[in-house]
C-alpha positions in Angstrom: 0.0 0.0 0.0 1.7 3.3 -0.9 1.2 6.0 1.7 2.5 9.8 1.7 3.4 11.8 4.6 3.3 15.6 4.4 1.8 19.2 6.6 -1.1 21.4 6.1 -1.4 24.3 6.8 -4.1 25.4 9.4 -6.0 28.4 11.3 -3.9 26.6 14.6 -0.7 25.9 12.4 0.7 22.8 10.5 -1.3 19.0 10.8 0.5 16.4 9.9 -1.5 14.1 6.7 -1.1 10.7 6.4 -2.9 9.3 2.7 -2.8 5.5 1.9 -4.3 4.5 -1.0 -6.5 1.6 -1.2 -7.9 1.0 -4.8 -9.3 3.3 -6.4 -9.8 5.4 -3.2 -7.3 7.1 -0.3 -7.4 7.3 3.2 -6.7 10.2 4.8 -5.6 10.6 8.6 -5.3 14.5 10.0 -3.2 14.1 12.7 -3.2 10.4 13.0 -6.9 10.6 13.3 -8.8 8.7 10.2 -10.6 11.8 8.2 -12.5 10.5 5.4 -11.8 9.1 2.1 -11.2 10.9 -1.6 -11.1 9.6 -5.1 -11.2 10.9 -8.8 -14.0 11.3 -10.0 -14.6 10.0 -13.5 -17.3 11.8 -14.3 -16.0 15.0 -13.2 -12.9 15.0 -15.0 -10.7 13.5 -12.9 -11.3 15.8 -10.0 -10.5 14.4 -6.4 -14.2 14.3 -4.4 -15.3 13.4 -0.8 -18.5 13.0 0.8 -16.5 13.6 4.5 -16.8 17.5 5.6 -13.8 17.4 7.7 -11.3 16.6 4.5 -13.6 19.4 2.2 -10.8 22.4 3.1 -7.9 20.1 2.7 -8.9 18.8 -0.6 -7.0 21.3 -3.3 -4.0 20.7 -0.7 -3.9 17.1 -0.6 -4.8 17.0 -4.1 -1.5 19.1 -5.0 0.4 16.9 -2.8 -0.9 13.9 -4.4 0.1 15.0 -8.1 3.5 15.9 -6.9 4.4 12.6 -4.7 6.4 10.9 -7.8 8.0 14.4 -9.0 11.1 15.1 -6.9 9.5 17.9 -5.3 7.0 15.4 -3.5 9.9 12.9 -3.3 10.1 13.6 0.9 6.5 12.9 1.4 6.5 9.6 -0.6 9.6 9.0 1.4 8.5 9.6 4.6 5.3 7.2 3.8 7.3 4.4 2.4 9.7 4.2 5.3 8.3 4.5 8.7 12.2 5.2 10.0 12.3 8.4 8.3 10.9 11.4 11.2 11.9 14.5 9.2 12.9 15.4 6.2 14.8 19.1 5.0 15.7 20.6 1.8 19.3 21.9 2.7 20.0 23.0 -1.1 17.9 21.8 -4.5 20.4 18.8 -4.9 20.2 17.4 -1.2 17.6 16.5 1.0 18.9 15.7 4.5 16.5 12.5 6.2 16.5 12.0 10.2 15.7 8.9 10.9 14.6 7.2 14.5 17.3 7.3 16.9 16.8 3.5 17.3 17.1 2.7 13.8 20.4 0.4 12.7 21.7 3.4 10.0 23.5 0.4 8.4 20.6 -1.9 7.9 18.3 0.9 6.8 21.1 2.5 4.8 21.8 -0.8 2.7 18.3 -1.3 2.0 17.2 2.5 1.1 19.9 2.5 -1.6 18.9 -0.8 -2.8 15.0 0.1 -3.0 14.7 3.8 -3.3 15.4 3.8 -6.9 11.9 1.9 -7.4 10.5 5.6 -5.7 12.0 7.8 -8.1 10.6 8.6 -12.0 12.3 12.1 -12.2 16.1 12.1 -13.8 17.6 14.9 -11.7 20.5 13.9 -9.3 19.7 14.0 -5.7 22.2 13.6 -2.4 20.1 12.4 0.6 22.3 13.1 3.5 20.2 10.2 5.9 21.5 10.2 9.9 19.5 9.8 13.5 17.4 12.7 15.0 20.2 14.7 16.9 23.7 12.5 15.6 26.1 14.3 13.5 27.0 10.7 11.8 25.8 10.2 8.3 25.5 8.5 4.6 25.1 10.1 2.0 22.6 8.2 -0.2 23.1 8.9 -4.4 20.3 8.9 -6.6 20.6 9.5 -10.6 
């Protein structure tokens, strides 16, 4: 099941969405708590619909989030919902994307398997450095894509 992790912004400040597709439909959880579902709507173009008022001011959000999750710009939030390691992620310049990971996490287990898998992630062509290390260490690998 692919899942992405990303903020919204609110009124109060940033929520953290969690969407998980399942078929033809997506799950979305606001703040860990399950919000509804969304789809696209054949009839209507291909537009994403709900019937569940709480997602309705989120929708143009998640739906740009959504369209971007393969393009390297939404690269962290497909990231961050493919490995449940990864806490954080931060842009540090347009080539490198620096990912904390748990503090509990074996960096050389998870390291060996990111750059074995992440390449199944990524459809764009531009070369990307993730700098990946623990919440807080100043250890890390430097994980090459393209």
């Amino acid at each position: 099941m692919e899942s992405y992790v990303f903020e919204l912004p609110t009124d109060k400040g940033n929520i953290q969405a969690t969407v998980e597709q399942a078929g033809d439909c997506y799950s979305v959880l606001l703040d860990g708590n399950f919000a509804g579902s969304m789809w696209q709507d054949e009839e209507k173009g291909m537009q994403w619909t709900t019937n569940d008022r709480e997602l309705d001011p989120f929708m143009w959000e998640i739906a740009v989030h959504l369209n971007e999750a393969f393009s390297r710009k939404g690269f962290p939030s497909l990231l961050m919902g493919t490995y449940s390691e990864i806490v954080s992620t931060e842009w540090k310049t347009t080539e490198t994307l620096e990912v904390n990971v748990k503090v509990d996490t074996d960096m050389e287990v998870f390291t060996t398997f990111l750059k074995d898998e992440v390449l199944n992630l990524v459809t764009f062509e531009e070369h990307l450095d993730l700098i990946v290390k623990k919440e807080g260490d100043a250890y890390f690998t430097i994980v090459g894509i393209n």
